[in-house]
N, C-alpha and C positions, 0 to 999 in steps of 0.2 A: 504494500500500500504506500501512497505518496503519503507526506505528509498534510497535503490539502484535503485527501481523503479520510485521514485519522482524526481530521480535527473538526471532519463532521461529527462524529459520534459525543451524543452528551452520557460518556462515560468517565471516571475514572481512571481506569484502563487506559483508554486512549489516549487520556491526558500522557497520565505518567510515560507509555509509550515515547510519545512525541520528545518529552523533555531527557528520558531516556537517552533514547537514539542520537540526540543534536550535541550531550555530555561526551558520547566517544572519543574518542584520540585514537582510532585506529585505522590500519590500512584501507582503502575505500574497498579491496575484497571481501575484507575481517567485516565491515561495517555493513555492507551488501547478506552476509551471513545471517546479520542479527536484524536487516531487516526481515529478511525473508521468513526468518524464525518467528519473530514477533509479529508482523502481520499473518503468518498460518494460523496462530494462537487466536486472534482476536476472530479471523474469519470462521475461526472453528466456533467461537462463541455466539456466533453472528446464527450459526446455523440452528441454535435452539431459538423456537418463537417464544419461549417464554422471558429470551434475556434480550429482545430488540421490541423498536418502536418505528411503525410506517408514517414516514412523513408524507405530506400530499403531493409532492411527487410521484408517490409508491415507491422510494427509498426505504430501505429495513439498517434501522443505526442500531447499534450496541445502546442499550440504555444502562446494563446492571454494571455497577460498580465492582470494586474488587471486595468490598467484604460481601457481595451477596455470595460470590462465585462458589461452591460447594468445596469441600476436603479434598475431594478426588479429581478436581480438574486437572491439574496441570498433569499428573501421573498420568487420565486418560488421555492427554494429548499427546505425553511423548512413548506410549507404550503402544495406543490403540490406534487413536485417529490420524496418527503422521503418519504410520505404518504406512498406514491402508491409502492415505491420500495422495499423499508425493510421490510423483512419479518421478523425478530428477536425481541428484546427486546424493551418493549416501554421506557426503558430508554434510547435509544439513541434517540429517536423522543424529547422524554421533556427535553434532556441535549444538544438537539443540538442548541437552542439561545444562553444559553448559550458558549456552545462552539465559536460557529461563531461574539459574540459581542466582549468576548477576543482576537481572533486572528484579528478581524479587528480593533479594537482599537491598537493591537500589530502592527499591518501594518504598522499606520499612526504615529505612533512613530518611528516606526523606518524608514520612508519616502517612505512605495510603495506604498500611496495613498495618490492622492492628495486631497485638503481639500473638494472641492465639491463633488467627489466620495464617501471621507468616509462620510459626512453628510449624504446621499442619501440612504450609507450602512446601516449606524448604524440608521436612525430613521427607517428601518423595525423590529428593533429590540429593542423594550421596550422592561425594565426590568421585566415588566408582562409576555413575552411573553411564558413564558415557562409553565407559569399555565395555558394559553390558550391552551395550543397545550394539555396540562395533561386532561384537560376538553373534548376537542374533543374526544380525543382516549378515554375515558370513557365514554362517549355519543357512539361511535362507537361502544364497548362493548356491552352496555345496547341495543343496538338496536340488534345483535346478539343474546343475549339472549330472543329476542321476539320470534325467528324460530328455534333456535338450535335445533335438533333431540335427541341430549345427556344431555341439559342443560334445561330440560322442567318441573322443579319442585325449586320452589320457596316458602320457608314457609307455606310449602303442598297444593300451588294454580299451577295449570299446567300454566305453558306460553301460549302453544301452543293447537291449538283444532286438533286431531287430523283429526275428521268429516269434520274437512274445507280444509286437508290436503286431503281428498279423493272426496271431493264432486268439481265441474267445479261451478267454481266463475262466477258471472254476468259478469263482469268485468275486462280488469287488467293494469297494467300499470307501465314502470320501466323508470331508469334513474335516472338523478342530477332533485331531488325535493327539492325546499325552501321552509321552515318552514316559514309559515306567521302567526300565530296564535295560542292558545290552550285553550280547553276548557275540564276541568277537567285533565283527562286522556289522551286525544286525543287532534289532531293537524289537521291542514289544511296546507294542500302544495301545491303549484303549481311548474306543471312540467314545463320542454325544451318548451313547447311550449303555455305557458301561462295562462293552462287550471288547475282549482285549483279541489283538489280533497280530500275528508273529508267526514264525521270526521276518521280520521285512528286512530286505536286502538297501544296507544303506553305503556308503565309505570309510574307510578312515578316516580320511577327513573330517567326514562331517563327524564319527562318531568322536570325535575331539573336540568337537565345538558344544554339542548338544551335553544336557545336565536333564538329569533325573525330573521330571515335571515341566519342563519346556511343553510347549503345545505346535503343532507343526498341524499348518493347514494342507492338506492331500488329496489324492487321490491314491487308492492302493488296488492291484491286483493279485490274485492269486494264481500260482504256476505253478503245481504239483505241492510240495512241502514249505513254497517261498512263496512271501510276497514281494511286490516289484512299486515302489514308484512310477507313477506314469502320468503325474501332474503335481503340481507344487504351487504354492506360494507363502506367506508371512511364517516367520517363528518367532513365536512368543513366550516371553519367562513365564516362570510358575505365576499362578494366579493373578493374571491380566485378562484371562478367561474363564468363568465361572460354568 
């Protein structure tokens, strides 16, 4: 968002945004980052009708404030709703903790949150959390390259079986599966509805990146004794997904 369009909204939020962003002293790419960051943020908030007001334009402005904003905002933004939205660079996925711990600590300094809010804020955001979120999106990766049609050669081993690609699987089954398990190569998951299903053929790789309750969005097949990846996208830490 420009700044002429932040300073539509009679929020809070906006405000502090605005006075935020002009504080910087950093490179115009660094600075480019934390706009990007900080306008996903507000746009996400934009998208509840409960927290905007239409003007007679038919403009929809951010109206709540930051102490209306709920406990679990910022965590669903950089756990659930960035995930899923951004299609672009994964730097602004791993620099958005980052981002969002400076401007909410800038808040409470400068008084647009009060101390319970920002406590509430800020411990969604340990200083680890940005090698988390670096971790997922590379588990995310690795698990793409298990089906990719372009990406199926690796240290002259195929990914992918082509034959399994043409032949009707016993079995299938998709959705938010958690990682409960792994043995060797392979993992055991259970889906949406309780039912666990293994051993699924995954890599080393990825089984290095993935952690016990990870949630990996799928598609699975089955092939004799195996199942096979054969769609993919988001992975998500423990309890991001209920």
């Amino acid at each position: 968002m420009w700044p002429s369009e932040l300073s539509k909204h009679p929020s809070d939020i906006t405000q502090s945004a605005l006075e935020f962003l002009n504080e910087l002293e950093f490179t115009k790419k660094t600075k480019g980052i934390y706009n990007t960051v900080i306008s996903l943020f507000i746009h996400m908030l934009c998208s509840d009708p409960e927290a905007v007001e239409e003007t007679e334009d038919g403009e929809f402005l951010l109206k709540n404030n930051w102490n209306d904003c709920p406990s679990y905002v910022i965590s669903n933004f950089i756990d659930w709703w960035l995930p899923r939205k951004w299609m672009g660079s994964d730097t602004i996925l791993i620099k958005a903790p980052t981002v969002m711990r400076r401007w909410i600590n800038w808040c409470y300094k400068k008084g647009y949150l009060e101390k319970e809010n920002y406590e509430s804020f800020i411990s969604e955001l340990p200083r680890n959390k940005s090698k988390e979120v670096k971790r997922l999106q590379q588990a995310a990766h690795q698990l793409y390259l298990l089906h990719s049609p372009n990406l199926t050669q690796r240290k002259g081993k195929s990914i992918i079986d082509y034959i399994d690609m043409l032949r009707e699987p016993e079995a299938w089954d998709e959705g938010y599966m958690k990682v409960l398990s792994f043995e060797g190569n392979c993992a055991y998951l259970e889906n949406e509805e309780g039912i666990k299903r293994g051993p699924v053929m995954l890599s080393k790789e990825l089984v290095e990146l993935l952690r016990p309750g990870d949630v990996i969005n799928v598609a699975i097949a089955k092939f004799g004794k195996i199942w096979k990846v054969m769609e993919s996208g988001n992975v998500y830490a423990e309890g991001v997904i209920v």
